[in-house]
matplotlib code that plots the C-alpha trace (Angstrom):
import matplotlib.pyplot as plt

x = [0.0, 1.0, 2.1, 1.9, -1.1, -1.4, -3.8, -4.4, -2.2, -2.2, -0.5, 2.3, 1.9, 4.4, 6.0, 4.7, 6.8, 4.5, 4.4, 5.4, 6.8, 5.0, 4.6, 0.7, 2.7, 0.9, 1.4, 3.0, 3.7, 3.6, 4.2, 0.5, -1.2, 0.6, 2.2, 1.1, -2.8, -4.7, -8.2, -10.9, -12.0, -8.7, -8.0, -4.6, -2.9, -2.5, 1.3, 2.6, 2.3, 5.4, 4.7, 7.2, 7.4, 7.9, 7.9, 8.5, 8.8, 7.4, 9.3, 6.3, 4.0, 3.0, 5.5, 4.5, 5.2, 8.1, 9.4, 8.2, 11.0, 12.6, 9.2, 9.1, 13.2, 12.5, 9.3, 11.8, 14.6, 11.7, 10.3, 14.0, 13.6, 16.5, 19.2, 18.6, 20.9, 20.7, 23.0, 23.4, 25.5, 24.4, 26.5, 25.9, 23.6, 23.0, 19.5, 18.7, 15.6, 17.4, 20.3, 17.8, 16.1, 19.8, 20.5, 17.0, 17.4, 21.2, 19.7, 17.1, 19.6, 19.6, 23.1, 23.6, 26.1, 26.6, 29.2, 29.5, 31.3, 34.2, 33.1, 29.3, 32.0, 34.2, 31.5, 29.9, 32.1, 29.7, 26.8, 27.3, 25.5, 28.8, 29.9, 26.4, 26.7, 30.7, 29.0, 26.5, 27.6, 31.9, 34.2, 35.5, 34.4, 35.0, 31.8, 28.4, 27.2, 29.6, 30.2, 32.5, 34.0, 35.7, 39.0, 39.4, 38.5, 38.2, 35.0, 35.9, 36.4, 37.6, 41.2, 43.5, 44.9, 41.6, 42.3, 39.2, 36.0, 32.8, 31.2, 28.0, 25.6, 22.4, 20.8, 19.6, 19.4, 17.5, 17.6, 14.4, 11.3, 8.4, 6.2, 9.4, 13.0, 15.7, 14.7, 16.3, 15.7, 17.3, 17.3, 18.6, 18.2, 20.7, 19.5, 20.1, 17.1, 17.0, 16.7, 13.6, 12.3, 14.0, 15.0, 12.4, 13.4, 13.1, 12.8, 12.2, 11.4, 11.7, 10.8, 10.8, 13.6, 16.7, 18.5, 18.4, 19.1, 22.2, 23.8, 23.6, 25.2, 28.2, 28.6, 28.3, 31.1, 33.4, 33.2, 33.6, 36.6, 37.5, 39.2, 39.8, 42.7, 40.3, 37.0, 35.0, 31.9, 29.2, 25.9, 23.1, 19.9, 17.0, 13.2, 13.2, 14.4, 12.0, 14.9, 18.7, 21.5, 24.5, 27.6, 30.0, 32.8, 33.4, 36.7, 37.0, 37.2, 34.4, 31.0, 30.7, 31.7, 29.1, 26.3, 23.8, 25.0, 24.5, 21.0, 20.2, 21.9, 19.1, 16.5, 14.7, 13.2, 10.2, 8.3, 4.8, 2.2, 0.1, -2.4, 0.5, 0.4, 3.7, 5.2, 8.1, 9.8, 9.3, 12.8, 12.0, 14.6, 15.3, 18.8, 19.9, 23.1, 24.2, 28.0, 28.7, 28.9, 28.8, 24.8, 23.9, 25.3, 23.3, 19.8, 20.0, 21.1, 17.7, 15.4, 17.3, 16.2, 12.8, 12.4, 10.5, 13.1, 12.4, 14.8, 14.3, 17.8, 19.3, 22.7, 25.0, 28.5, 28.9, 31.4, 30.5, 31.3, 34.2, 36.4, 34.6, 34.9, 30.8, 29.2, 26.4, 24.1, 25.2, 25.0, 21.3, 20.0, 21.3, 18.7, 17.0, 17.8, 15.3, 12.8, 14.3, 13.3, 15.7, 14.7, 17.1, 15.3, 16.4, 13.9, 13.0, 9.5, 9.5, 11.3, 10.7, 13.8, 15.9, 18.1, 18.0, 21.6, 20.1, 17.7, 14.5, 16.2, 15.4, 18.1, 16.3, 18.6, 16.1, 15.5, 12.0, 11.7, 8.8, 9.1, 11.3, 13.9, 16.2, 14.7, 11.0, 7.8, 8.9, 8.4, 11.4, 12.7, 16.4, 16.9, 19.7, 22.1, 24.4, 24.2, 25.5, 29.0, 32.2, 33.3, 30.0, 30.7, 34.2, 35.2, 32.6, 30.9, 27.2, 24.2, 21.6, 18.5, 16.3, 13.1, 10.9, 7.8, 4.7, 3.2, 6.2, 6.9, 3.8, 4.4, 7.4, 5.9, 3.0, 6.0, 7.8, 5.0, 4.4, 7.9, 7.8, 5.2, 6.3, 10.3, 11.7, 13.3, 12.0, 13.0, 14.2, 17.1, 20.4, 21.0, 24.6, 22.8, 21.5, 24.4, 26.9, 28.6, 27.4, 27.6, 26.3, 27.8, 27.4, 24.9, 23.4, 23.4, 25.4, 27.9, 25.6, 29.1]
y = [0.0, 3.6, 5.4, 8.9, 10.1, 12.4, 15.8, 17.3, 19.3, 23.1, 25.8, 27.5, 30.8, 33.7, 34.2, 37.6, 39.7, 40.1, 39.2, 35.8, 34.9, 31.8, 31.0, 28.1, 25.0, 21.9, 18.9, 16.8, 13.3, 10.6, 10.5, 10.1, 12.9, 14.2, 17.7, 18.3, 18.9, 18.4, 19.2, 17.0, 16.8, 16.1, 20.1, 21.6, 21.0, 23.2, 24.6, 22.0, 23.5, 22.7, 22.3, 24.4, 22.6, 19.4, 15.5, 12.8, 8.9, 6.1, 2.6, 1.1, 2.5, 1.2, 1.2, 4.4, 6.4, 4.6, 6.1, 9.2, 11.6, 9.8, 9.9, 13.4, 14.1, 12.0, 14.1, 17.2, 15.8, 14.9, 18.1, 19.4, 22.0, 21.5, 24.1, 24.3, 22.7, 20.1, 19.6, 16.5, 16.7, 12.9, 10.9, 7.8, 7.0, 3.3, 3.3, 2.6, 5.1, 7.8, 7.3, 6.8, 9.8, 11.9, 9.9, 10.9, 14.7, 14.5, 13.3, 16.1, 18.9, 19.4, 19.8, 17.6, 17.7, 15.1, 15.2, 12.0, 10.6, 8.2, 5.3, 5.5, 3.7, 1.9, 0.7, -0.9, -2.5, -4.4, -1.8, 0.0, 3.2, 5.3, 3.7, 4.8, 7.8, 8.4, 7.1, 9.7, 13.1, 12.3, 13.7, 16.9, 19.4, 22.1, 20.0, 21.4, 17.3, 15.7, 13.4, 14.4, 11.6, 13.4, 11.8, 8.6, 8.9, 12.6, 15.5, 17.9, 21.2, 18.8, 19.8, 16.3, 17.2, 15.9, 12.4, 10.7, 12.6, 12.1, 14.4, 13.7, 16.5, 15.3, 17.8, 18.4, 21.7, 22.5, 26.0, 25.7, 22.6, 23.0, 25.6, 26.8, 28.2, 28.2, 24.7, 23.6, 20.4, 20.0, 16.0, 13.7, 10.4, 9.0, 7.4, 4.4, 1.4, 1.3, 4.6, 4.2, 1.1, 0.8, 4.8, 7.6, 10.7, 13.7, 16.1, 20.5, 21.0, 25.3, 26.3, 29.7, 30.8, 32.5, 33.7, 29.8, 28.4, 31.1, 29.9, 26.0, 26.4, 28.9, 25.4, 23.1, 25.0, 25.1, 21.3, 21.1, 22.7, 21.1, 24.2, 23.0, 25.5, 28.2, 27.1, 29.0, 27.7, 30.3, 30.7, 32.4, 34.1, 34.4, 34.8, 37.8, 35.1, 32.8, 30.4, 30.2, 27.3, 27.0, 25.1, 23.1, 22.0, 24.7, 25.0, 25.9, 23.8, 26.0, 25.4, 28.8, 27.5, 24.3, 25.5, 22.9, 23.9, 27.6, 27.1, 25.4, 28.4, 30.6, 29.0, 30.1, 27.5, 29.7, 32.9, 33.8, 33.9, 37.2, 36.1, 36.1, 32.7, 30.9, 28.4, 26.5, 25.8, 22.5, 21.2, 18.1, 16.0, 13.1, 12.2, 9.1, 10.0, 11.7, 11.3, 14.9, 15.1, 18.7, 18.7, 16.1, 17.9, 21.0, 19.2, 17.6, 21.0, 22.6, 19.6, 20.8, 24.3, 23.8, 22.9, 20.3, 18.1, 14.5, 13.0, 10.3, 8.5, 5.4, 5.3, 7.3, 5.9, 4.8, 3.2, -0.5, 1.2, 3.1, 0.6, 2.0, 5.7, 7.2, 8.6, 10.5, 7.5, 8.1, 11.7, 11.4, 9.1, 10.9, 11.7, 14.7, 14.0, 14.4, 12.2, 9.6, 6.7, 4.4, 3.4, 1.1, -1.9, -4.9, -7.4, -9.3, -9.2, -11.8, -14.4, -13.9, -14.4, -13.5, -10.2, -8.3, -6.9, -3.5, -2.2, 0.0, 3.5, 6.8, 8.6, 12.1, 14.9, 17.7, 19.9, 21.1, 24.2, 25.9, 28.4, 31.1, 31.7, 34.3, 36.6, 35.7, 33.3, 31.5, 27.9, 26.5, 23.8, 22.7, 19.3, 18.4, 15.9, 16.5, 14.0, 15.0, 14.1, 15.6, 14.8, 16.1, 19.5, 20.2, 17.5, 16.5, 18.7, 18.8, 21.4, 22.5, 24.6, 26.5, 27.3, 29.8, 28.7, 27.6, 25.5, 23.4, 23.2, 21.4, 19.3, 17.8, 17.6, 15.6, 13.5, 13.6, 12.2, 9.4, 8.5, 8.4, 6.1, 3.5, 3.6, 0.4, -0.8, 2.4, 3.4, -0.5, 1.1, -1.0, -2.4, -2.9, -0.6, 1.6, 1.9, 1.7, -1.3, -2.5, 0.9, 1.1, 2.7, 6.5, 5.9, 3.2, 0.8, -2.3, -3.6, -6.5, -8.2]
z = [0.0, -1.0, 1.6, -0.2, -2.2, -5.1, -4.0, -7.6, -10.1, -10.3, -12.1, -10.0, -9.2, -8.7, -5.3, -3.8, -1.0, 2.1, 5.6, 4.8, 1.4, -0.1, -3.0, -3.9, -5.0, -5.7, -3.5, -6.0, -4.6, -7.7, -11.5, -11.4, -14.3, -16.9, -17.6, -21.1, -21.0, -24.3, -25.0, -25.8, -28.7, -31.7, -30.8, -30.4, -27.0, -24.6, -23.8, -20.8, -17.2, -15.2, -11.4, -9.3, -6.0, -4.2, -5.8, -3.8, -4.7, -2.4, -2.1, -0.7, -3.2, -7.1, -9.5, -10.5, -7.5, -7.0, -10.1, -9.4, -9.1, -12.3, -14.2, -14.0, -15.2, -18.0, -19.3, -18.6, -20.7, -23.3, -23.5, -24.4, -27.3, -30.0, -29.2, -25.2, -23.1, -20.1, -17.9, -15.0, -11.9, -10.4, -8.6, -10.3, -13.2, -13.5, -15.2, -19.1, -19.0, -17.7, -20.5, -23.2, -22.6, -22.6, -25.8, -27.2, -26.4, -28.1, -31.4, -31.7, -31.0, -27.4, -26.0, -22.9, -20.6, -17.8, -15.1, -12.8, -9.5, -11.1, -9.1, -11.6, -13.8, -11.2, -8.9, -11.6, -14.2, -16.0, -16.0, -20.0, -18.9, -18.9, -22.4, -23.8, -22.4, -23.9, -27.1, -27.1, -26.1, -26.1, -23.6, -24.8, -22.3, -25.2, -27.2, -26.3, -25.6, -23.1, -20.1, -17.8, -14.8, -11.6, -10.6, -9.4, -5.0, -5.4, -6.1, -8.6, -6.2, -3.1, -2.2, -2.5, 1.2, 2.7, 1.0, -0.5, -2.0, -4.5, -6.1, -4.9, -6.3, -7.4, -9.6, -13.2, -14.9, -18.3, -20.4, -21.8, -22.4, -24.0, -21.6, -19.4, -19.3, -16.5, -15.0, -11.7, -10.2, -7.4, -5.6, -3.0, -5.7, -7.6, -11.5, -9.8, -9.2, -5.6, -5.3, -6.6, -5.4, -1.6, -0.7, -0.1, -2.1, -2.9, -5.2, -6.0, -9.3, -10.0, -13.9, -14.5, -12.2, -13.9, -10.8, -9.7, -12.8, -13.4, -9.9, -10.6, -14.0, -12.7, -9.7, -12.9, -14.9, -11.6, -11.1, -14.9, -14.7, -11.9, -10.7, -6.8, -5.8, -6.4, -5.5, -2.1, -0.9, -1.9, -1.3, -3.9, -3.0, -5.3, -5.7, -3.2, -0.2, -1.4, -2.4, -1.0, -2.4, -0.9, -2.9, -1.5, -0.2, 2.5, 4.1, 7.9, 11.1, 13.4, 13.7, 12.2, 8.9, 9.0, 7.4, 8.5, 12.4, 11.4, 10.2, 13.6, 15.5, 13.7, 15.9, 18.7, 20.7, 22.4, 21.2, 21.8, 19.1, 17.9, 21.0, 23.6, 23.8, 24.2, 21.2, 20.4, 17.5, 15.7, 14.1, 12.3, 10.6, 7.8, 6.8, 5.3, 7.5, 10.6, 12.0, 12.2, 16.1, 16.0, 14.3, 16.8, 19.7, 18.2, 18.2, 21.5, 22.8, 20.7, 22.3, 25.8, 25.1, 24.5, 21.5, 19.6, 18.2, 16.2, 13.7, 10.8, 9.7, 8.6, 9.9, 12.6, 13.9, 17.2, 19.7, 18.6, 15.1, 16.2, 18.2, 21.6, 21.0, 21.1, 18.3, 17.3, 17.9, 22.0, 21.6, 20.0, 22.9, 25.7, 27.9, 26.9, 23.5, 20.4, 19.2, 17.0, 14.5, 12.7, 8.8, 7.9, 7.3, 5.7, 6.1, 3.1, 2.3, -0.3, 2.3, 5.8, 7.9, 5.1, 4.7, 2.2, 0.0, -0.4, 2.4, 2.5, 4.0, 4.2, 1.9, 2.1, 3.7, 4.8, 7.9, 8.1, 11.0, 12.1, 14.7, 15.5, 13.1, 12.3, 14.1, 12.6, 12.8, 9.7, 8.3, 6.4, 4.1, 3.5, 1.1, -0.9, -1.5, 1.9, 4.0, 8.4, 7.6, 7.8, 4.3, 3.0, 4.2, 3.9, 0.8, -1.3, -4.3, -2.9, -3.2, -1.1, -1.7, 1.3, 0.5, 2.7, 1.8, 4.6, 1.6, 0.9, 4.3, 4.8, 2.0, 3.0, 6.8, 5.3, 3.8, 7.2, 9.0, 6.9, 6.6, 10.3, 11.0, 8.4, 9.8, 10.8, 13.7, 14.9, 18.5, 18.6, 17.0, 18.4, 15.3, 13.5, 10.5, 12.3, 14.5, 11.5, 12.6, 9.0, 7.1, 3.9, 0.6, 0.0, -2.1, 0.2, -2.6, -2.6, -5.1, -7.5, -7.9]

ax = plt.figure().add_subplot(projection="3d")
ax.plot(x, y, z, "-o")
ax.set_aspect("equal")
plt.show()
């Protein structure tokens, strides 16, 4: 049974400055109804309508919303007008739609561009998605069609003093489709098949926004050019606040230069309404996962100071992963910690009392807040593809997007919710995955071979 359910399409309107910025955004939560409208009748169709806002894909659900978030990059990619340009920052692609559809917009004249981790090629020897892709577009970076492989065990921007790094980036940008220009989808899935069928993702899908689109493509021309001597993380507003993406690595060694603790910093954990009655501040979170002690410090600090504090996650490290040294799995069930639930669940449906190779996770990265923030009653959204760790923030070549927005706030919080109730082991969370005595692969996905 679906665990997510579609609540009707509608056009997206233009944000508005006011009070509180927001911006009516459709609930979109499966590939269910299409984006190009025709009329009855033989008559002319009627331009597509692009949805700006949340999509989500649900493991649990029918094939369609498990292919959600991919259903909807492939009608982007297919609505491609000749001459525009797409381009892919993904850490791995692994999927024969996904490369047919990039292979399909080459031969009608789009330009596409496709920069990868090395290990979408390593990791996967036998899979011929990056030789049909190489076939396609070529490698010349000076080509308007290419694909593009970081080094080997290192992002594009990372500096090589740090050791090992991905580029782990998970977003897709197009110039113009049919019915929009300056397209930015920003994502937590890989174009891989579990992310699809055993991780909950998601997705922010902004047509229409040139300021966004402008700020992606200068980060997708630096990791091009692989420029890491003179990269600096940066940060880009746009939309009149609406929307903020911060581009990483960052290099520092302070809390002040970790982004995700600075967010948390902005909150205020009690306020009083426009009745004088007093609130707190919700901070609700979902990350696939969290060994940055420094974020779980913060959160058991914001639960401490009133706040209401519940986390999502499918692996942390601690001292049964780290030869007896705690983690952030002691430091999150301290008492007076958050709320928490485990999804790392590898049960195998199909054979009970078997494991599965590849469990059903939660691979989402986003803090929802509601509450006092920054000064102001505000709900908030930030999703992208950084996961709590160290690497994530100060190595790897990763993205994320805020949106101020009470609608998409509730979206994902809708999302949240149901995510919550479905998460297994749960509280019963003294488990070597959940723990990270048996970690899994960046992209959570295990090797077939």
């Amino acid at each position: 049974m679906s665990v997510f359910k579609p609540t009707g399409r509608h056009r997206a309107v233009s944000p508005r400055k006011g009070a509180r910025q927001a911006v009516a955004l459709a609930t979109v939560l499966s590939a269910a109804g299409a984006h190009a409208v025709s009329s009855a009748g033989g008559a002319a169709a009627e331009p597509r309508v692009w949805i700006e806002g949340p999509i989500f894909n649900d493991p649990l659900g029918t094939v369609d919303e498990q292919h959600a978030i991919r259903t909807r990059l492939i009608e982007l990619t297919d609505a491609a007008v000749p001459g525009s340009v797409i381009k892919v920052a993904v850490y791995h692609i692994w999927e024969q739609p996904v490369v047919d559809a990039l292979v399909r917009a080459r031969a009608r004249g789009v330009n596409v561009q496709v920069l990868l981790d090395e290990s979408s090629r390593s990791d996967r020897p036998d899979n011929t998605m990056y030789a049909s892709l190489k076939a396609a577009l070529g490698t010349s970076t000076t080509a308007g069609s290419f694909v593009k492989l970081c080094p080997v065990d290192k992002s594009c921007l990372g500096d090589p003093k740090f050791g090992a790094s991905i580029m782990h980036n998970k977003f897709w940008l197009f110039s113009e489709v049919e019915g929009a220009r300056n397209v930015v989808v920003q994502t937590t899935s890989n174009s891989t098949p579990s992310a699809h069928t055993k991780f909950f993702n998601d997705a922010l899908l902004l047509p229409d926004n040139p300021a966004m689109y402008g700020a992606y493509a200068e980060y997708f021309r630096d990791m091009v050019g692989a420029q890491w001597s003179t990269w600096r993380y940066r940060a880009v507003t746009a939309s009149n606040g609406l929307y903020k993406a911060y581009f990483f690595p960052r290099s520092g060694t302070t809390n002040s230069t970790d982004t995700i603790h600075a967010v948390l910093d902005n909150v205020r954990c009690t306020y009083k309404d426009s009745a004088g009655v007093t609130r707190r501040t919700l901070v609700r979170v979902a990350i696939f996962k969290i060994t940055r002690k420094a974020i779980a410090d913060k959160l058991v600090a914001l639960k401490k100071a009133g706040c209401g504090v519940s986390l999502v996650y499918a692996e942390s490290d601690s001292a049964r992963s780290q030869g007896g040294t705690p983690g952030t799995w002691e430091v999150l069930h301290a008492s007076g910690g958050p709320s928490l639930r485990c999804y790392n669940d590898d049960r195998d449906p199909q054979n009970p009392g078997q494991k599965l190779t590849t469990p059903y996770i939660v691979h989402n990265k986003y803090v929802l807040i509601d509450g006092m923030y920054a000064g102001s009653r505000d709900k908030l959204v930030f999703t992208g593809s950084q996961n709590f760790t160290g690497p994530a923030l100060r190595e790897n070549d990763e993205a994320v997007v805020k949106i101020d927005s009470d609608p998409v706030h509730d979206t994902y919080l809708g999302h949240y919710t149901s995510v919550r109730a479905v998460a297994w082991p749960g509280t019963a969370d003294r488990t070597n995955l959940c723990q990270g005595v048996k970690s899994l692969p960046q992209d959570g996905e295990r090797a077939l071979r």
